[in-house]
C-alpha positions in Angstrom: 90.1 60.5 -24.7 92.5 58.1 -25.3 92.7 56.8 -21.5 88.7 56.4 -21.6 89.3 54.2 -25.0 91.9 52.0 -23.2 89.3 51.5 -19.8 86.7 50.5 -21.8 87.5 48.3 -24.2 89.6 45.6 -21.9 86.3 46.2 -19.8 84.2 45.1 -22.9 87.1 42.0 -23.9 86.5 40.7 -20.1 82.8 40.5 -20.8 83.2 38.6 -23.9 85.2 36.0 -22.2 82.7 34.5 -20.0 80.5 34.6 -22.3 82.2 32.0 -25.0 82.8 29.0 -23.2 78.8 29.0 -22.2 77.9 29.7 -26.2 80.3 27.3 -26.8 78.7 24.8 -24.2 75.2 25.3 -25.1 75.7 23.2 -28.7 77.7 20.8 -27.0 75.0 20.1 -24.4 72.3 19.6 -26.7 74.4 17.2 -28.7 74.7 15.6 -25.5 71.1 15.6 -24.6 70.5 14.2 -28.4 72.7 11.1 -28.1 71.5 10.3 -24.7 67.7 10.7 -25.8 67.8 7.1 -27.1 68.7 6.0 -23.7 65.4 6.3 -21.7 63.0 4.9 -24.1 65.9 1.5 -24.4 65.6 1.2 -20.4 61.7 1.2 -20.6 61.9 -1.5 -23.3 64.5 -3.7 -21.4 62.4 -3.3 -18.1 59.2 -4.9 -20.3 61.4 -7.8 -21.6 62.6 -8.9 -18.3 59.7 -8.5 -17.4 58.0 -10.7 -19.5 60.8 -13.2 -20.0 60.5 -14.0 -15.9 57.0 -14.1 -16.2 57.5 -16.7 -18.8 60.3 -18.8 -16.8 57.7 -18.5 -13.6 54.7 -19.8 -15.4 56.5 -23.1 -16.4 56.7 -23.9 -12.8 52.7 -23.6 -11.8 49.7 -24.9 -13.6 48.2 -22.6 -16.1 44.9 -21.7 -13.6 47.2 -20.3 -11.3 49.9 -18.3 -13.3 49.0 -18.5 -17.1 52.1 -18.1 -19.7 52.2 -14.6 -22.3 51.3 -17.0 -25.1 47.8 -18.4 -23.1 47.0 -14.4 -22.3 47.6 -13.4 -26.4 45.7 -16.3 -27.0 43.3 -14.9 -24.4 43.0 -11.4 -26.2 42.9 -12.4 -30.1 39.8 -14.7 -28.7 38.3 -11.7 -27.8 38.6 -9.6 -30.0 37.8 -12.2 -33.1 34.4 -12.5 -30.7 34.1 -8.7 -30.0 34.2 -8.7 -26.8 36.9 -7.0 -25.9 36.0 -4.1 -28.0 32.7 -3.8 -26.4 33.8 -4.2 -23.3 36.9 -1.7 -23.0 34.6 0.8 -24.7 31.7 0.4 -22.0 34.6 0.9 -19.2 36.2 3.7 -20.9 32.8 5.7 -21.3 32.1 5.0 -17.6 35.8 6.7 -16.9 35.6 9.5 -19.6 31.6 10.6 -18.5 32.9 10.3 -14.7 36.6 12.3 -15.1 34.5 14.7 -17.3 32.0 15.5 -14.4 34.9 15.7 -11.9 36.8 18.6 -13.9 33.5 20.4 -14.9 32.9 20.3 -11.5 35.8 20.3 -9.3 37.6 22.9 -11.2 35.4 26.2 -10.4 34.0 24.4 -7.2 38.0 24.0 -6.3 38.3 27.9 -7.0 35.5 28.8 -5.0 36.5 26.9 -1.5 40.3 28.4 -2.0 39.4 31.9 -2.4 36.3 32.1 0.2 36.6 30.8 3.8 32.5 30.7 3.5 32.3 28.1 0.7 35.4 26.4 2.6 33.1 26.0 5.6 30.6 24.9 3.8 32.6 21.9 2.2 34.6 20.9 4.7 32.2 18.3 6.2 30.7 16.7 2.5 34.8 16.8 1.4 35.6 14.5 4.7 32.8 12.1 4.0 34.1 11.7 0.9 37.4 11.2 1.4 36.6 8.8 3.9 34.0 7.0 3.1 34.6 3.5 1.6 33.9 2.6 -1.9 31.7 -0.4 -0.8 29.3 1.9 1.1 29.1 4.4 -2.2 28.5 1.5 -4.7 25.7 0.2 -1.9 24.5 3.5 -1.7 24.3 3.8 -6.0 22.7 0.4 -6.1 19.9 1.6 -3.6 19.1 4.8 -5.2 19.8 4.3 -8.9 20.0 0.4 -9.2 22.3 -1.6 -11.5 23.4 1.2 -14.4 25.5 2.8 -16.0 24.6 6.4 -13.9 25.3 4.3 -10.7 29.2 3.6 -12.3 29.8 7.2 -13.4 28.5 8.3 -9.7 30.2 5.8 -7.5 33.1 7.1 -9.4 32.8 10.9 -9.3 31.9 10.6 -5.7 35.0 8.3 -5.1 37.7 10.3 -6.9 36.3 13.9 -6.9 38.0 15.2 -3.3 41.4 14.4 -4.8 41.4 17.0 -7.8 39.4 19.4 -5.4 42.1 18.8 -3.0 44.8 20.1 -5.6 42.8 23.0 -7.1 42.7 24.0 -3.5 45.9 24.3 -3.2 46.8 25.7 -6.5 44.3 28.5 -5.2 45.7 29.3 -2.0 49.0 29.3 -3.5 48.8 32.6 -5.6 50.2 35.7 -4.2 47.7 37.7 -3.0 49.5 40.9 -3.9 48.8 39.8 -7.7 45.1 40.0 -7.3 45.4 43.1 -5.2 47.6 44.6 -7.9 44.9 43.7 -10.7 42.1 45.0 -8.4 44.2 48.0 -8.1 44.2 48.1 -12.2 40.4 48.1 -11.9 40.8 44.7 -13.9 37.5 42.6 -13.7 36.8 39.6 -11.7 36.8 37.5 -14.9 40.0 39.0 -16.1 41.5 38.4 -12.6 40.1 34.8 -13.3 41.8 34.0 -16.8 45.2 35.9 -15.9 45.7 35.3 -12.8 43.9 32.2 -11.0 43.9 30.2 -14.1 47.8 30.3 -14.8 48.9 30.2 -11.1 46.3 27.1 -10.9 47.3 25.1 -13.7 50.3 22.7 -12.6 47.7 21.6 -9.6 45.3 20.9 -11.8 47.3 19.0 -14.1 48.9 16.9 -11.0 45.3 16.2 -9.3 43.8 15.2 -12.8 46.2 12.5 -12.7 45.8 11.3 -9.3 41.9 11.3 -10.2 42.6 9.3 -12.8 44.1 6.4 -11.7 42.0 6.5 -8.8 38.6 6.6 -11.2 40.4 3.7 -13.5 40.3 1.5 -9.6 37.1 2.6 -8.3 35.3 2.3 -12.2 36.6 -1.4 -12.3 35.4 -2.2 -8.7 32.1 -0.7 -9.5 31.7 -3.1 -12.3 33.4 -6.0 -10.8 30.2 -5.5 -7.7 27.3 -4.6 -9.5 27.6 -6.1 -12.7 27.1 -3.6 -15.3 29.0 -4.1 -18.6 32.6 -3.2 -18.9 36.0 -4.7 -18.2 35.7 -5.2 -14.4 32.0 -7.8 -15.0 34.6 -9.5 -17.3 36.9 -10.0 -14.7 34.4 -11.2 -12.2 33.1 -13.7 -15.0 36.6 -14.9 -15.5 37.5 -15.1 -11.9 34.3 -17.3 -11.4 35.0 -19.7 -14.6 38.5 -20.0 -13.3 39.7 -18.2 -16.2 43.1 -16.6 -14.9 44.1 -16.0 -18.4 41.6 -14.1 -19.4 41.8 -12.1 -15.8 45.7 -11.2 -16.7 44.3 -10.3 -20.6 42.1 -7.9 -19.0 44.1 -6.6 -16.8 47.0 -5.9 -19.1 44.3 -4.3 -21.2 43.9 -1.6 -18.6 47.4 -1.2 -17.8 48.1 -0.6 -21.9 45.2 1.9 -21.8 46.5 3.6 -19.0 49.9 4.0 -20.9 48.6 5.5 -23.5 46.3 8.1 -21.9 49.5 9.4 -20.3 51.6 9.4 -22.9 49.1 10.3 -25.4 46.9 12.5 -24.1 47.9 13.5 -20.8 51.7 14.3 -21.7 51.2 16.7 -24.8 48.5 18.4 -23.1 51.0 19.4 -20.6 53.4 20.3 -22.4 50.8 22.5 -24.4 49.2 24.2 -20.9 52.8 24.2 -19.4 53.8 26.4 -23.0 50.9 28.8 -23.3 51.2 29.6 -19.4 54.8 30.5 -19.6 53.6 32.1 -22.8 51.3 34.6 -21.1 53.7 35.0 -18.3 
């Protein structure tokens, strides 16, 4: 008895050793991580400064047509909004992005699904999914002007048609990339195909979706603005084209630094929490 008693407990001491230095570490790390969270956020806000600073130096060296100063484009944008228009404009552009985005993951999402898990429907799309990812974005806002005319539906569907093969594209993927022997295993289960769907597809599908939804979007900010710039429907890229006309390069950079500020905080406010929430609840269920 007493030779078991002296095996085993050495045998538990070892495994305790090991063990402290990494319980040990694990506080110190996240100190770490702490002090060094201010760090990322400071290099983001020196970037802008230089930024801005040698835009500054720069635009002392041209006349204001061709490279406007920061203080002509704030005067720019507190002129616009005292007027309103810059209100009404960014809102007319964001509905044409949110109605067209919307469409895209109503629609691409299950229609994504389908063409990765059935060689039918992939044969089915394969020729309308090359036309659109090759077709120009000239011919589709010709095309929209033809058939619908100058409107707002002619914006939203240049714009789905434009930017809908890159989140299909990704859901694709996301498909084909779930172990088959998972869905066989659930089958086996007698698990239904909606059950399949929800615990299975969905999860597995979930980072693609997340990357191709922001591909789509950037894309669908580009081809929205182009679609207004060309037809002339209400929104941020008419205002360009007005400004571009008038010689206005001040209001041009206003309204372009508008978009890119927008842009910023859809990712970081919208697109980055809902990440983190659909990244949490799919570990979760794992």
């Amino acid at each position: 008895m007493s030779t078991m008693t002296s095996t085993i407990e050495p045998a538990a001491g070892a495994a305790a050793v090991p063990g402290a230095p990494a319980a040990a570490a694990r506080p110190a790390a996240a100190a770490s991580a702490r002090r060094g969270g201010w760090k990322r956020p400071a290099r983001v806000i020196l970037s802008v400064i230089v930024i801005f600073a040698g835009w500054a130096i720069a635009s002392t060296q041209f006349p204001s047509y061709i490279l406007p100063s920061p203080l002509d484009v704030w005067d720019q944008f507190l002129s616009a909004v005292g007027r309103g228009v810059w209100v009404e404009e960014i809102l007319a552009t964001v509905q044409h992005l949110l109605a067209a985005f919307g469409l895209v993951i109503v629609i691409g999402l299950p229609l994504g699904i389908l063409i990765g898990r059935s060689k039918i429907a992939e044969d089915l799309a394969r020729v309308p999914m090359i036309f659109l990812q090759t077709v120009p974005t000239i011919v589709l806002i010709a095309l929209a002007l033809v058939i619908m005319g100058v409107s707002d539906t002619a914006v939203i569907g240049v714009t789905v048609a434009g930017s809908i093969s890159y989140f299909l594209i990704n859901v694709i993927q996301g498909t084909r990339s779930i172990d088959p022997d998972l869905t066989e295993m659930s089958r086996a289960y007698q698990a239904s195909e909606g059950s399949i769907m929800r615990s299975v597809v969905l999860p597995s599908v979930v980072p693609y979706l997340l990357a191709g939804a922001r591909i789509t979007l950037g894309v669908a900010w580009q081809i929205t603005l182009f679609s207004e710039y060309l037809m002339g429907t209400a929104g941020v890229g008419f205002q360009v084209n007005t400004s571009i006309k008038l010689l206005d390069t001040a209001a041009v950079f206003m309204w372009g630094l508008s978009i890119v500020a927008l842009t910023l905080l859809v990712e970081y406010g919208i697109f980055r929490p809902v990440e983190r929430l659909l990244t949490r609840h799919v570990k979760g269920r794992s």
